[in-house]
N, C-alpha and C positions, 0 to 999 in steps of 0.2 A: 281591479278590472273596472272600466266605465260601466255607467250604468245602462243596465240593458237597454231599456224603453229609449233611451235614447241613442244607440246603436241600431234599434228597428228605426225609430223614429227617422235616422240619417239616411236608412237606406229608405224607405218610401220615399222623402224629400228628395232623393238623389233622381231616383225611378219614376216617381208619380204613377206609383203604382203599386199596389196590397197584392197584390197577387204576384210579381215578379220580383218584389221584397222578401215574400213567404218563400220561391225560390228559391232565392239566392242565400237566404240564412238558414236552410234548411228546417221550415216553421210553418204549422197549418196556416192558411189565412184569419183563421178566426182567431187565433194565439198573436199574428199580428196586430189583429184590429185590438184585441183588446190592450197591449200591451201601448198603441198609442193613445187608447181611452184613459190608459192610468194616466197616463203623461197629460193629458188635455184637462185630466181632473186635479192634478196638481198644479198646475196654473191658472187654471177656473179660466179658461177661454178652448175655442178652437184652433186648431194647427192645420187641419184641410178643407177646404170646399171639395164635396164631395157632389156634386151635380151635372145632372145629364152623361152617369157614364165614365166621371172627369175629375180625375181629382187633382187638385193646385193649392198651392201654399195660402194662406191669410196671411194678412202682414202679419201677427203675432209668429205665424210659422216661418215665416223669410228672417224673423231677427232670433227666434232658436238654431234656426238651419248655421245661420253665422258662428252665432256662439259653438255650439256644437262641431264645427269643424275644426275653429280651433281647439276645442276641446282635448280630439281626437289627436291634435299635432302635437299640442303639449303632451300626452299621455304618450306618446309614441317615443318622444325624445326623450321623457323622462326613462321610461322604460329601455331603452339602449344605453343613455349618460351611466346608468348602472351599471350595464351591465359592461361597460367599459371602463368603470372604475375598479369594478369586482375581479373583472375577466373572468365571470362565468359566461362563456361563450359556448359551450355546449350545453345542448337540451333538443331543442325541436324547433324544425321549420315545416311551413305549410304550405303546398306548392300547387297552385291550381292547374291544370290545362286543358284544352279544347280534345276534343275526341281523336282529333287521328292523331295527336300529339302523343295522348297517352296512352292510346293502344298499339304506335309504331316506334315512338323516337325515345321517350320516358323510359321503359323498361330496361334499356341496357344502360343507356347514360345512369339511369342512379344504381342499378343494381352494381357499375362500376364505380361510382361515386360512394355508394355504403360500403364498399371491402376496402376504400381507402380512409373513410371516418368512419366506425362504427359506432361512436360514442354521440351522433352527431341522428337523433330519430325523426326520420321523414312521411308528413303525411301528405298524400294526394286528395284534392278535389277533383271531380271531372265534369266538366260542362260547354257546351258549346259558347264558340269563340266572345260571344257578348255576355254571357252567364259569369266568364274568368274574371273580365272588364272590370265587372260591378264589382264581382268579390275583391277584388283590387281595392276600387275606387273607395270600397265600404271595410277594409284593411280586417277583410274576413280571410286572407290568404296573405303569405307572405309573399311568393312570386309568383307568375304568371307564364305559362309558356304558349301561345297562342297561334294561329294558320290564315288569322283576317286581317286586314286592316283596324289602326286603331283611332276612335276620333277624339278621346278626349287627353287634348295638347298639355295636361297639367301632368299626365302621367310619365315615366319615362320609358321611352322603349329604344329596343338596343336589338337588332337585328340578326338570328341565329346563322342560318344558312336556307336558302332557295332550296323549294321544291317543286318540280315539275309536275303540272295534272297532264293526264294523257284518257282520250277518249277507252272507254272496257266493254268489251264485247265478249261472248262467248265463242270458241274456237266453232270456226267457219262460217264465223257470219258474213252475210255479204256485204258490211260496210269493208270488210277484208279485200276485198275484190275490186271495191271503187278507191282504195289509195292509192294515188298519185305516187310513185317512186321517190320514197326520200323527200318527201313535198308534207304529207301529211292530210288530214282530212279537213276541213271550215267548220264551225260549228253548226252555221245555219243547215249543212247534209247531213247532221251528226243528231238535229233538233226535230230532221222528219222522222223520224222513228221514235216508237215507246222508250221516253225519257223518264231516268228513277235518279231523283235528285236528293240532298238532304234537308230538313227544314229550316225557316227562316231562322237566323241568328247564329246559323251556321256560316264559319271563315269560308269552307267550301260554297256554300251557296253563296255568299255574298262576292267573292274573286270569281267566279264562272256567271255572276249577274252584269258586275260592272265589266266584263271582258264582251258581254250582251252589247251593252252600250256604244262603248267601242266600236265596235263592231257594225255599229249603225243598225242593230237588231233589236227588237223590242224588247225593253224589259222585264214582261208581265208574259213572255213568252213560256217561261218555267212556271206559270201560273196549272197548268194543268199537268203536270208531272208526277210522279207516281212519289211522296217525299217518306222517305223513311231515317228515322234515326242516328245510325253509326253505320261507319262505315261496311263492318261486319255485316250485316240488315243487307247493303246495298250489293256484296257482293255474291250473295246468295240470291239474293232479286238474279241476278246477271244469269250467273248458272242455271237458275231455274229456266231461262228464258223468257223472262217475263220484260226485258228491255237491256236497254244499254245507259249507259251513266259516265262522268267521266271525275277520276279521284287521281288523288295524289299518288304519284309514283310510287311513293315507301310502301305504301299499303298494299301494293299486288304483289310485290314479290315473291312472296311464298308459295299463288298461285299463278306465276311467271315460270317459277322453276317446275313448277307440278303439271305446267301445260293445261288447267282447268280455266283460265280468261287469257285473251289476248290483249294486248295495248296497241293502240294506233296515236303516234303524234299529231296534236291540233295543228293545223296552219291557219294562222298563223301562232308559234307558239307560245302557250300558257305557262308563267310562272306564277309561285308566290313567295311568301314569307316567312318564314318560321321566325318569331321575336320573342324575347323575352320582355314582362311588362311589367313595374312596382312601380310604388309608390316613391315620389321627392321627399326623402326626408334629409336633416341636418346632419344627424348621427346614424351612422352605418352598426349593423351586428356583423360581428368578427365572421360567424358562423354564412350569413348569408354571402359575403362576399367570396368567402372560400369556395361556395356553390359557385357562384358564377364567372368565378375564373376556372376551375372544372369543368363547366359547361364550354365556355368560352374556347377553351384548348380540344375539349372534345371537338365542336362544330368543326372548328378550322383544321384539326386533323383527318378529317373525312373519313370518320370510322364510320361502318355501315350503322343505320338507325334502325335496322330490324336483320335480328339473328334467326337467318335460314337454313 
């Protein structure tokens, strides 16, 4: 295994930032810091300017950051070249994804996927769509199934299937009343009412931001929104009456069928993305690519993503 300190070490460098480092490796901040104290003391210099707030790299830090990335390449290849000389291909993968992924779509795809490799043990991470990102970026997860946009072009990403958002209201509210026939609702009628959104870093909030834009409507308009966690949270907000929100299709189902929220379509309408996100590497594991051609033929089969 590399060495820790410098596995913390890549991901602050990556983040420019102890506290969304301490996130994403599942590690208190102070377990961070010290861990890049050791690292700073074995090379008898510094690795961050840490001022006003702001932490950035010192050139000693920009020429570790280098080394260490390759580091990480080599260790990765070495560890596959193995295990494709051995053809030990079974053991475990670690599969990260964004919240509505893995409380809507995740559940059936692997619980179908572990009854056809059971030899083959799956562990989930779960965090919103920029949390996956890192653990990607920082090869804390094997893959990635994510609901946002992704920005960094080194990664690969490969397209599952489209999900429709649709505004959620509580049966009989009167945005009921103001749709349009088969037309759908605007966002901006949808944005005078108590809006309960998810918070930043969320694929949802970020695809219902830049749809803002678009839209020729301000972006900082979700600024005063009621922002709660998963999607679960947001649809109990609903029912209580405490506002309306607008999520991804998969996710109401259950209370689609049960009659406890209504859906109304955006006009104009709202899609996104379901993608799959890893790492470029040289050498492939047997075991992950079997995942994702399972996945692959799932998507394009159009089996339901949540069993109601």
């Amino acid at each position: 295994m590399s060495d820790r300190r410098l596995q913390v070490f890549h991901a602050v460098a990556r983040m420019l930032s102890f506290t969304k480092a301490a996130e994403v490796l599942h590690m208190t901040q102070p377990a961070v810091t010290f861990q890049i104290r050791q690292l700073e003391e074995q090379f008898d210099t510094r690795l961050f300017d840490r001022a006003h707030n702001k932490v950035s790299l010192t050139d000693a830090g920009h020429l570790v950051f280098e080394y260490a990335e390759r580091i990480f390449e080599q260790y990765s290849e070495m560890e596959n070249a193995v295990r494709e000389m051995t053809g030990n291909f079974n053991g475990s993968l670690t599969i990260g994804a964004s919240t509505t992924i893995a409380e809507y779509m995740l559940p059936a795809l692997l619980g179908d996927y572990n009854d056809e490799n059971p030899d083959i043990r799956l562990r989930l991470r779960v965090s919103n769509t920029e949390g996956i990102v890192s653990m990607i970026e920082n090869n804390v997860i094997d893959l990635g199934v994510v609901e946002g946009p992704v920005a960094n072009k080194n990664l690969l990403v490969e397209v599952c299937r489209n999900d429709d958002l649709v505004i959620v209201v509580p049966p009989g509210h009167e945005l009921i009343d103001k749709q349009e026939e088969a037309s759908g609702l605007s966002l901006k009628t949808v944005l005078e009412y108590p809006f309960i959104c998810r918070e930043p870093g969320s694929g949802t909030r970020e695809v219902i931001t830049d749809y803002l834009q678009e839209a020729g409507l301000e972006r900082n308009m979700l600024k005063s929104c009621l922002e709660l966690g998963s999607p679960e949270s947001i649809k109990g907000a609903i029912e209580a009456g405490m506002g309306v929100s607008i999520l991804s299709s998969v996710s109401i189902a259950k209370e689609l069928k049960l009659g406890t929220l209504q859906a109304i379509p955006l006009n104009p309408p709202l899609q996104r993305e379901f993608s799959f996100v890893r790492q470029r590497q040289k050498f492939k594991v047997k075991a992950m690519d079997e995942l994702l051609d399972f996945a692959r033929s799932y998507c394009i089969s159009g089996k339901p993503l949540i069993r109601v």
